[in-house]
C-alpha positions in Angstrom: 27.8 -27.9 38.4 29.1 -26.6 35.3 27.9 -27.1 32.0 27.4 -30.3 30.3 28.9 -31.3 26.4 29.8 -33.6 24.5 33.1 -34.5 24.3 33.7 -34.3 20.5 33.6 -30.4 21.7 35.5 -30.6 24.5 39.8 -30.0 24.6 40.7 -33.4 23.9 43.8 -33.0 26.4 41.0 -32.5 29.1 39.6 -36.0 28.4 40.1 -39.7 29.4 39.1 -42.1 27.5 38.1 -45.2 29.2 37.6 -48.0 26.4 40.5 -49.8 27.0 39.4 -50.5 31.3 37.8 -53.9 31.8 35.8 -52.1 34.6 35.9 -48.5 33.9 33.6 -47.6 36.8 37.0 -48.5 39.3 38.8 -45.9 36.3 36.0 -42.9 37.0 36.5 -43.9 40.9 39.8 -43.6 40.9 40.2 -40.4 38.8 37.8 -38.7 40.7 40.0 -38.9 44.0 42.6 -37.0 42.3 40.2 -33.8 41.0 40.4 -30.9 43.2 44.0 -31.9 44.3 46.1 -32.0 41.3 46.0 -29.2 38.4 45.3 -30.7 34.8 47.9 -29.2 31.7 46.6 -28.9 28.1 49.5 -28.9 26.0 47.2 -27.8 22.7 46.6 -24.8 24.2 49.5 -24.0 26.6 46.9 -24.0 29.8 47.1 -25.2 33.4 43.4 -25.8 35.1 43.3 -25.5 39.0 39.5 -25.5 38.8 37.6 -27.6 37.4 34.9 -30.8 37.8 35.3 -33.8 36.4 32.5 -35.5 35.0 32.0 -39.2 33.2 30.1 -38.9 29.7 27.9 -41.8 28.1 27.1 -42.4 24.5 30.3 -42.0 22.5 32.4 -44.1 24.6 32.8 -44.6 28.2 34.8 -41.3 29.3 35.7 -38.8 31.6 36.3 -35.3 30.9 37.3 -32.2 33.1 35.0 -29.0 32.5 37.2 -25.9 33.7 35.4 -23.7 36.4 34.3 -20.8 33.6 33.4 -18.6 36.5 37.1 -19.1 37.5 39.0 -17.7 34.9 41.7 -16.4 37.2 42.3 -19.9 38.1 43.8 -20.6 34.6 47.7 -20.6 33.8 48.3 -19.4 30.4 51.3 -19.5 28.1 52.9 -22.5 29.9 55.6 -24.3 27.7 54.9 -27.8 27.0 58.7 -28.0 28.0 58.1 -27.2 31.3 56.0 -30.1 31.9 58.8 -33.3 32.9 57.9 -36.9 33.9 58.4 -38.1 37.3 58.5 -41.8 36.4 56.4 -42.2 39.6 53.0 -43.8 40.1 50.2 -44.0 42.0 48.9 -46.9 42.8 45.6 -47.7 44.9 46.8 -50.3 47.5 44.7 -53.1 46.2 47.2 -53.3 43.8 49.4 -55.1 47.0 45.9 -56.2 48.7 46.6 -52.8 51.0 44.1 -49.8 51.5 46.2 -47.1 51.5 47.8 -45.8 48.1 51.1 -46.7 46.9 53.7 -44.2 45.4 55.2 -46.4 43.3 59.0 -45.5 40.9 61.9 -46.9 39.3 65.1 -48.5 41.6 68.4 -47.2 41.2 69.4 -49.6 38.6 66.3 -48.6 36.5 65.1 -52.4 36.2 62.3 -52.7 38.9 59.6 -51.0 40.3 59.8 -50.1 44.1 57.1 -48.8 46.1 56.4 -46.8 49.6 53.3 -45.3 51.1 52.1 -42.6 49.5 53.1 -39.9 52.4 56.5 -41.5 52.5 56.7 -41.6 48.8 55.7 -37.8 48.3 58.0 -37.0 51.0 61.3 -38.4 49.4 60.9 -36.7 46.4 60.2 -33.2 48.1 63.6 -34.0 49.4 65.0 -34.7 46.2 63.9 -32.0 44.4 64.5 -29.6 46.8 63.4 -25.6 47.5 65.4 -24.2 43.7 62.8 -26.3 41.6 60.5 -28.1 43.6 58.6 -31.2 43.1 54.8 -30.0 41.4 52.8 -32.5 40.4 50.5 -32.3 37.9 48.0 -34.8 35.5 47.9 -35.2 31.8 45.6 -36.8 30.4 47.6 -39.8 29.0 48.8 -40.3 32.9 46.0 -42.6 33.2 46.8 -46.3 32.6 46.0 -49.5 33.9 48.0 -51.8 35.4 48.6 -55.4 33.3 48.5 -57.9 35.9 45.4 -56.3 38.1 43.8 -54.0 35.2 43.4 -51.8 37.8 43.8 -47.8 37.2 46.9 -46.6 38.0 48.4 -42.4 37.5 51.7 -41.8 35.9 52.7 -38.5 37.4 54.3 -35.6 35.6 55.7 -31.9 37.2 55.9 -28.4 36.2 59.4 -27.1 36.5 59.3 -23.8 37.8 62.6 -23.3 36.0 61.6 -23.5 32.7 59.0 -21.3 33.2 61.0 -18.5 32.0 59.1 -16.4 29.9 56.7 -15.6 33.1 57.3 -13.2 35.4 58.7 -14.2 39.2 54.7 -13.3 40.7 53.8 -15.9 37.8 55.8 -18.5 38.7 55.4 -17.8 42.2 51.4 -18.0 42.1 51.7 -21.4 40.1 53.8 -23.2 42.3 52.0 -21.7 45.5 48.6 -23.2 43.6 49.9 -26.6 42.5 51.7 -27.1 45.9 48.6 -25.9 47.9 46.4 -28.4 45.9 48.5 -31.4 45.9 49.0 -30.6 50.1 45.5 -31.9 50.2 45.7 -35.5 48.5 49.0 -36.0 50.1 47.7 -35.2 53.5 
């Protein structure tokens, strides 16, 4: 376990805040199934975590904050452009949010009006596709991707990528590396 402080010291792009969750035990739940699969970016300090724990703090509000592994330096991305980081305009969605168990991937229809959803696996595996191999799709968490939804006030992820593209001042073994480690990660919550 890695050290323990307060949150007033921590990054605060490394921290949820859970005040505004009518039951923000479901909130740590459900953010806890996505640590160790998804990579976290800090825009304040240009950083992408691959390694870290997440743990809930008391005290000075109900939150949730992820300590980066310090023994695991080398599993830190530095100098990534806050331009590199895009919104998807997907969601994930725990399935009690359609009274199903599995999780819902959840994005905008074609006309941009309404919401459609799809399994997650299904979900993931359409926008692979639609990406494609020249900038694929790389999902990764900010920490204002956690919301909850209006008419369940249930958690729900907003999901963002790293464009490999725009990732230009690093060098190709950079790049490489980052996309092997996000895709490798993310390979194991969408298995």
């Amino acid at each position: 376990m890695y050290k323990h402080y307060q949150t007033a010291n921590a990054n605060q792009d490394l921290v949820w805040h859970l005040s505004g969750f009518s039951y923000p035990e479901k909130a740590v739940a459900f953010l806890k199934r996505f640590e160790g699969s998804f990579c976290i970016f800090s825009k304040s300090v240009r950083q992408l975590y691959s390694n870290y724990e997440l743990q809930q703090t008391f005290g000075e509000g109900n939150s949730v904050v992820a300590l980066p592994n310090p023994h695991a330096y080398h599993d830190t991305f530095f100098n990534i452009p806050e331009e590199a980081i895009l919104p998807t305009g997907m969601v994930i969605c725990p399935g009690e949010v359609s009274g199903s168990e599995n999780w819902l991937l959840c994005y905008k229809n074609a006309e941009g009006n309404g919401w459609k959803g799809t399994s997650l696996a299904k979900g993931i595996d359409l926008f692979r596709k639609k990406y494609g191999k020249d900038d694929p799709f790389l999902p990764v968490l900010l920490n204002s991707d956690l919301k909850k939804s209006s008419s369940t006030h249930l958690p729900l992820m907003h999901l963002h990528r790293i464009s490999i593209k725009k990732l230009n001042l690093l060098s190709e073994l950079q790049r490489k590396d980052i996309a092997a480690t996000v895709a490798d990660k993310f390979s194991k919550f969408a298995a």
